[in-house]
N, C-alpha and C positions, 0 to 999 in steps of 0.2 A: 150174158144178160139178154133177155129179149129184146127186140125194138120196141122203142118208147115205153120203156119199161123199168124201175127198177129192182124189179124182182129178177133173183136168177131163174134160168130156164127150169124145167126139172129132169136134170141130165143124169143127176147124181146118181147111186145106190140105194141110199138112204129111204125113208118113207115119203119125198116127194119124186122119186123116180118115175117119167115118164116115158124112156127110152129103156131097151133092154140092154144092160150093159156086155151079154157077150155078141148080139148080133148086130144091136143097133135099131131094129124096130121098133115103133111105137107101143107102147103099154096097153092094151085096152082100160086098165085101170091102176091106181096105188098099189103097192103090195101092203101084204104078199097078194102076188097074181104067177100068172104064167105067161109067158111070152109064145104069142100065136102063130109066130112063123117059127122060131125053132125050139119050143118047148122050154127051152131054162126058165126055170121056179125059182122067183126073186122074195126072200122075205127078209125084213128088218129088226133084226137080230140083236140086243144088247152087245154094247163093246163093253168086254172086262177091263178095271181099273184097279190099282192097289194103291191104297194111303197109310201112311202113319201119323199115329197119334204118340207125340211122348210127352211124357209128363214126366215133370223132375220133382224133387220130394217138396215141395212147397206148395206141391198139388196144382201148377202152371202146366200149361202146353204149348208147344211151339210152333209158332205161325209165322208163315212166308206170305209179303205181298207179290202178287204174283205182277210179274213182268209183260207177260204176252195178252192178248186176246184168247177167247173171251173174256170176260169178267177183271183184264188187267187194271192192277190199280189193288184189286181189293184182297180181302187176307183169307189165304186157302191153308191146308196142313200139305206137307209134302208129298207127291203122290205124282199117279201119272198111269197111260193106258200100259196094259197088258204086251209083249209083243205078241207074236202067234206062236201058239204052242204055251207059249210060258205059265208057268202056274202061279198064282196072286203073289201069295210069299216070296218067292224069287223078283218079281217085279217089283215089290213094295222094298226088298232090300237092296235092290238095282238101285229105284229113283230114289232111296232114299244118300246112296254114295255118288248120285248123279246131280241131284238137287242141291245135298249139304255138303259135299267131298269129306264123307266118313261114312265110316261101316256101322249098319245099325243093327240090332239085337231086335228079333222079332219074341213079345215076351209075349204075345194073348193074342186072340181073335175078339174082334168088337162084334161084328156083322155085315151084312149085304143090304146096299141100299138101290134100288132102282132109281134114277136119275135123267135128268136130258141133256145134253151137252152140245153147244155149235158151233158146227164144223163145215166151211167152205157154204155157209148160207143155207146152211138145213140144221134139223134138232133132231139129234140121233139119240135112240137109249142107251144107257148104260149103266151097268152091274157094277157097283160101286164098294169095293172090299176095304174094310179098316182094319189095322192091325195096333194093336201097343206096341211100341219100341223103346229100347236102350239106344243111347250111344252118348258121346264122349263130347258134350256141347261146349267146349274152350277149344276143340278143333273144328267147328266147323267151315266152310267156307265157300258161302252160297254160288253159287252157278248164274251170273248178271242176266245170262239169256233167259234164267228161270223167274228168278225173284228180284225185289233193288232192298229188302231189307229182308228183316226179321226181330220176332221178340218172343215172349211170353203171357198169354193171357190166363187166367182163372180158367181150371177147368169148371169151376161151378160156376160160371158169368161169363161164358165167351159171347163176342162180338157175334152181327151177322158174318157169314162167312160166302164164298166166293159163289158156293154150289149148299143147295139145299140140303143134299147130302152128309155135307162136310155136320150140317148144322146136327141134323138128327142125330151122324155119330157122336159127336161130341155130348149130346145128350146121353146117350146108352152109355161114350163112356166114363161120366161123372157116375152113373148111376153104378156100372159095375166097376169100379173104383171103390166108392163106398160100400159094397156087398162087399166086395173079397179084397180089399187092399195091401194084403201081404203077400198074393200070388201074381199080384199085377207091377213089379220092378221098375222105378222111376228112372228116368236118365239122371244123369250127373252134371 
């Protein structure tokens, strides 16, 4: 934090980056910029995320209140950032046996949501991947660190939810739900 301040400095990566993170000099400006004493080109890059969306045949989805910061307290779909390298669908059926401890069935593509998310005192973007999934919900067995409950809400009438994101997909996927409901496999 700065003196007499409670804003953090701007040390980060992120788009409040004032220092260059491989030398350490000063920024002439926000990125993307270039750092003037040893050339590294700092831009602020979407972080990839994978979520699921499952819905079991009574047309419900299933939401986790989320445990951590940010937004802890409130009710998100299961999901979680990308590692490096990793491609969405591997990640979304990672967090999804990390989140709920079972294996989930990726049945469809929702869409990409551009988003903000904050981390360590800056708001970074992020590329926000939904999927439909299956899996086996009489095994579930949330992760404390992640979540402190869970249930089911209407996909035609869900709550606000945690990330703006979460809201839009759940929009797209009521809607393609209704278009194509026999190619989209509810959980159980």
């Amino acid at each position: 934090m700065s003196a007499g301040s409670s804003d953090p400095a701007p040390l980060g990566a992120g788009p409040t980056a004032g220092f260059c993170p491989r030398c350490g000099s000063a920024l002439a400006s926000r990125p993307p910029t270039a750092c003037a004493s040893c050339g590294y080109q700092l831009y602020v890059n979407a972080r990839p995320t994978a979520s699921l969306i499952v819905v079991d045949d009574a047309g419900r989805f299933l939401a986790l209140r989320r445990a951590i910061d940010p937004m802890a307290g409130l009710w998100e779909v299961p999901g979680g950032f990308c590692d490096g390298f990793e491609h969405p669908v591997d990640a979304a059926v990672r967090e999804g046996r990390e989140e709920l401890g079972v294996e989930v069935q990726i049945t469809g593509f929702i869409g990409m949501y551009v988003g903000t998310y904050e981390f360590q005192h800056e708001f970074l973007p992020v590329l926000d991947c939904f999927y439909f999934a299956t899996l086996d919900a009489s095994a579930i067995r949330l992760d404390p660190a992640e979540a402190t409950d869970l249930t089911w809400f209407d996909l035609a009438d869900p709550p606000k939810m945690a990330f703006s994101t979460m809201d839009s997909a759940l929009v797209d996927a009521a809607r393609l739900r209704a278009l194509v409901p026999e190619s989209l496999p509810s959980g159980k």
